[in-house]
N, C-alpha and C positions, 0 to 999 in steps of 0.2 A: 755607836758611842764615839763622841770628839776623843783626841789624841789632847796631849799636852802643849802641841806645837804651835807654836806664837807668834813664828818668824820665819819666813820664808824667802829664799830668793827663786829670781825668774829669770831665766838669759833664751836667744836665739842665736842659735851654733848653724852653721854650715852654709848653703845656699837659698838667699835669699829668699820668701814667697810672700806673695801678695795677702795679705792677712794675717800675718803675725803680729802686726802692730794692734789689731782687733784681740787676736789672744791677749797676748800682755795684758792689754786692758780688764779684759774680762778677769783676767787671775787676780791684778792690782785691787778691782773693785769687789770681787769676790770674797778677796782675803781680808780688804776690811770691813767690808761686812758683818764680816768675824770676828772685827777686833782683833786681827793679826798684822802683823808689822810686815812688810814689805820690801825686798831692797834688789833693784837692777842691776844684773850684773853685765856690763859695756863690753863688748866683741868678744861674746861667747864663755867660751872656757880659760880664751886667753885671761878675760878681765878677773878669772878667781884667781890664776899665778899673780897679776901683777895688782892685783887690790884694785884694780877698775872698778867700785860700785858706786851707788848711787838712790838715796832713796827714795822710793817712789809714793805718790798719793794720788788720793782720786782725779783734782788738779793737774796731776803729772803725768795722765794719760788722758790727758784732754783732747778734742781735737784731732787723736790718730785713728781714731774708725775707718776713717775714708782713707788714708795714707796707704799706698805701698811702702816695699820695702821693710826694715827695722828700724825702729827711732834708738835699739838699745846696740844698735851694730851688729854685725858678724865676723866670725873668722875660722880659718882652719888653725888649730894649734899642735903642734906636732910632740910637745914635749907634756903634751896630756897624754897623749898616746905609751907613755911609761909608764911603769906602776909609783917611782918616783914622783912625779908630776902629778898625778891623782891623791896621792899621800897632804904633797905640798898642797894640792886648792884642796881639800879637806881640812887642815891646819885653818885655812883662811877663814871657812865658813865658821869653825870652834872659835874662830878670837873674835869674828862680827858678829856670833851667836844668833848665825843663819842655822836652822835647826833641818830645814830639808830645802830640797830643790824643786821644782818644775822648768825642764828643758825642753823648749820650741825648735824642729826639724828634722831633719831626715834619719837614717840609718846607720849612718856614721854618727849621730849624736847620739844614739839612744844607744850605740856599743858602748861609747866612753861612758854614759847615763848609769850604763849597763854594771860596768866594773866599778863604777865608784863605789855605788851601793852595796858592791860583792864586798870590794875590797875592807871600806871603810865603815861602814855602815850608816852611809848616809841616807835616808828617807828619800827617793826622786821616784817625778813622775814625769811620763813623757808625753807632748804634745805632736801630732804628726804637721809637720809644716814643709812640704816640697811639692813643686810642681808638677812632678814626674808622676802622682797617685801612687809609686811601687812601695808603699809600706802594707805591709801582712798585718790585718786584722781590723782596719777599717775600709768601710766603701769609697771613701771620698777625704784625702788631705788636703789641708790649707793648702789655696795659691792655687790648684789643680782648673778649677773651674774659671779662675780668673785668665790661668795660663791660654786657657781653649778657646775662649772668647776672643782672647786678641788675638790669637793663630787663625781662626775661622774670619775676623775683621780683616786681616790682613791680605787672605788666602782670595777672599769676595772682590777688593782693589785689583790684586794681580790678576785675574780670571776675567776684568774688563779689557784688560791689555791682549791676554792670552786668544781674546774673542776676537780681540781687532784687526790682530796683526797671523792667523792661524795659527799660533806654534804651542807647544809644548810645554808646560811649566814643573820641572821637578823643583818639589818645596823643602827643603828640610826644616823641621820641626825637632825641639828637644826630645829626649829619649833615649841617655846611652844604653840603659838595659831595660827598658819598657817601652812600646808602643803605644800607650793610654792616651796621650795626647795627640798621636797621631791619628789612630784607629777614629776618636772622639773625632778630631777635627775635619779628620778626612772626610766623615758621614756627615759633619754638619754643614762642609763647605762643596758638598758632592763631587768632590774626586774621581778620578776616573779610576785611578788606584794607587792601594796602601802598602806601604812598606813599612812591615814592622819584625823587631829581631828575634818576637817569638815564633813568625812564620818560614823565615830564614826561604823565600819565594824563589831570588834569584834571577840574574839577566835571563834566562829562555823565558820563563813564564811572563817577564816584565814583556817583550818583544810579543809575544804573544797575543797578550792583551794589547797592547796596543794597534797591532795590526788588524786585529779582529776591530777595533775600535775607529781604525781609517776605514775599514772595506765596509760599516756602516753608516759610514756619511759622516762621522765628527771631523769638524777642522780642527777644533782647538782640545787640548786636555791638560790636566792639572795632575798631577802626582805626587802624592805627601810621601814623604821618606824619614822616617825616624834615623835621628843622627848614632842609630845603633847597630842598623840593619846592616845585615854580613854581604850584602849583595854588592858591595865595592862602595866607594865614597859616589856623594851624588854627583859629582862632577863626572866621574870616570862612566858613571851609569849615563848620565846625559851625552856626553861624547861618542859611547857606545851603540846608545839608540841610535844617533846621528850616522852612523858608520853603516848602522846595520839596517836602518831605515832612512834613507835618505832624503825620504817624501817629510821628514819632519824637520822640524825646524828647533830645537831646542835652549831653553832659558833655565839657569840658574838661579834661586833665591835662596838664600841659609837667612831664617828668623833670628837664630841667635837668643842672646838675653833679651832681645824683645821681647819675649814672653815672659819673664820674670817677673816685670815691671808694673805697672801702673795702678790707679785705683785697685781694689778688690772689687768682685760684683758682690751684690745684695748676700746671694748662697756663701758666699767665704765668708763676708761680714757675720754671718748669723752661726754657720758650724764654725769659726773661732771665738765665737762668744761664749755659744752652747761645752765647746773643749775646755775651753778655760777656767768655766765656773766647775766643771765636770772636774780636770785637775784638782783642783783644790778642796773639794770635797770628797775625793780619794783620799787626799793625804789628811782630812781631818778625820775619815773613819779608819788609820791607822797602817794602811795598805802603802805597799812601794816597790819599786821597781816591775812598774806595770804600766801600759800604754792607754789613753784616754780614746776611743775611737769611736765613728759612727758604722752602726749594721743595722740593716730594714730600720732607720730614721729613731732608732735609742740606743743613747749610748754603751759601750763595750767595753771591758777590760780584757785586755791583752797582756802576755809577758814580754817586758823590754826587750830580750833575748830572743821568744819568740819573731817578733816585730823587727827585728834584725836579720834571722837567717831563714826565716820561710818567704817563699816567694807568692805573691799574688796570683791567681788563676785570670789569666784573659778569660772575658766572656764569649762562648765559643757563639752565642745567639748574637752577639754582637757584630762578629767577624760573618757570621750569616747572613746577619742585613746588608752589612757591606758591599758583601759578594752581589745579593740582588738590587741594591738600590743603583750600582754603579755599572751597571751595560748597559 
């Protein structure tokens, strides 16, 4: 059974991902659908303190399918992070008679998401939108798949260089507390090996392999490093190998927000569509404060709370193949 809710706002908080502009869409068109009224809220949480909104229509999400980025902005706001400051964008949403929310991104949005609704009892729903895949309770976040593709495009350029000239490429890829993008990209751009901070590997096993790796005939190798892994920064690891294996020759690459960026592929386009409509038809059967996700290809509800402090299980079959597809 529908809820009474008539009026919805939609924001994207935190670190940008390639398909949030496809969610938006899918909520805006969703919600009028419904005959519900619609309103953007501009650079996250900051835009509910400072009245930043904006309303939206099917028109008004024209054109951003194919967009990275946010067309509604982002931001960190530190004075959400108060229970003052949740009170105040509460206030805001009663006087624009925004009656619930849907918040696009990561862990850090879906805490404050989290407490609004404790606190105030605002109706939200949360959208997973971060590159990194570590949110608990879907298989696959907005921006993830788009992230991987351009790490692996990237990874394939540098590996014609790493061919030409012998030497060594450590790549760092995003990932302060997950490896997903690396492990991912690692296999997809066959790597010689991963570095990621839920295996915590380590310079001996790194020298290792790789020496096992020269005494088998390779000139060149590529080394993906999650910007998490405990095994020292990559610079310090490539210096290291260079010290302790002299026979190599070592190059640095940091991807950076390269990966954040560009078109979404086809798979973002389509699970931010499928989240988006999925949001809003949670909140018209009455539900809140629970996360919209995909599991085995249908969607899931999760608790915001949950989806906040449980952490994702790496696939240990995945780290298997790695292990065999890279000596």
């Amino acid at each position: 059974m529908s809820t009474s809710i008539n009026h919805i706002g939609v924001l994207t908080s935190g670190g940008d991902a390639p398909g949030m502009n496809a969610a938006v869409r899918a909520v805006v068109r969703c919600a009028i659908f419904h005959d519900m009224k619609v309103t953007g809220i501009v650079e996250g949480y900051t835009g509910l303190l400072t009245n930043t909104l904006r309303p939206l229509n099917t028109r008004s999400v024209s054109n951003i399918i194919n967009q990275g980025g946010t067309f509604l902005k982002s931001s960190r706001c530190m004075e959400f992070y108060e229970e003052a400051g949740r009170a105040k964008a509460a206030e805001k949403l009663h006087q624009e008679g925004i009656q619930a929310l849907v918040v696009i991104g990561g862990d850090g949005t879906f805490t404050g998401a989290t407490l609004l609704a404790r606190e105030q009892k605002i109706p939200v729903v949360g959208i997973p939108g971060t590159i990194d895949n570590d949110i608990y309770g879907t298989d696959f976040t907005i921006g993830f798949d788009t992230a991987i593709n351009t790490a692996v495009e990237a990874v394939d350029k540098i590996r014609d260089t790493a061919t030409s000239h012998n030497r060594l490429f450590f790549i760092e890829v995003m990932g302060r507390d997950a490896g997903y993008i690396a492990l991912h990209a690692g296999i997809g751009a066959g790597s010689e090996e991963i570095l990621i901070p839920e295996q915590h590997r380590g310079l001996d096993y790194l020298l290792d392999s790789l020496d096992r790796s020269n005494r088998a005939g390779k000139t060149s190798s590529i080394v993906i490093v999650a910007e998490g892994d405990k095994s020292n920064s990559v610079l310090e690891l490539a210096k290291s190998v260079e010290e302790k294996l002299p026979e190599y020759s070592a190059r640095v690459t940091i991807l950076g927000h390269l990966q954040r960026g560009g078109r979404p592929t086809c798979f973002d386009r389509v699970l931010a569509s499928r989240l988006g409509v999925a949001a809003v038809d949670t909140l018209r059967t009455g539900s809140s404060g629970v996360m919209v996700g995909l599991r085995d290809n249908r969607i899931s509800l999760t608790g915001l709370e949950k989806a906040c402090k449980e952490t994702p299980d790496m696939d240990p079959e995945l780290i298997r193949v790695s292990n065999i597809v890279s000596i």
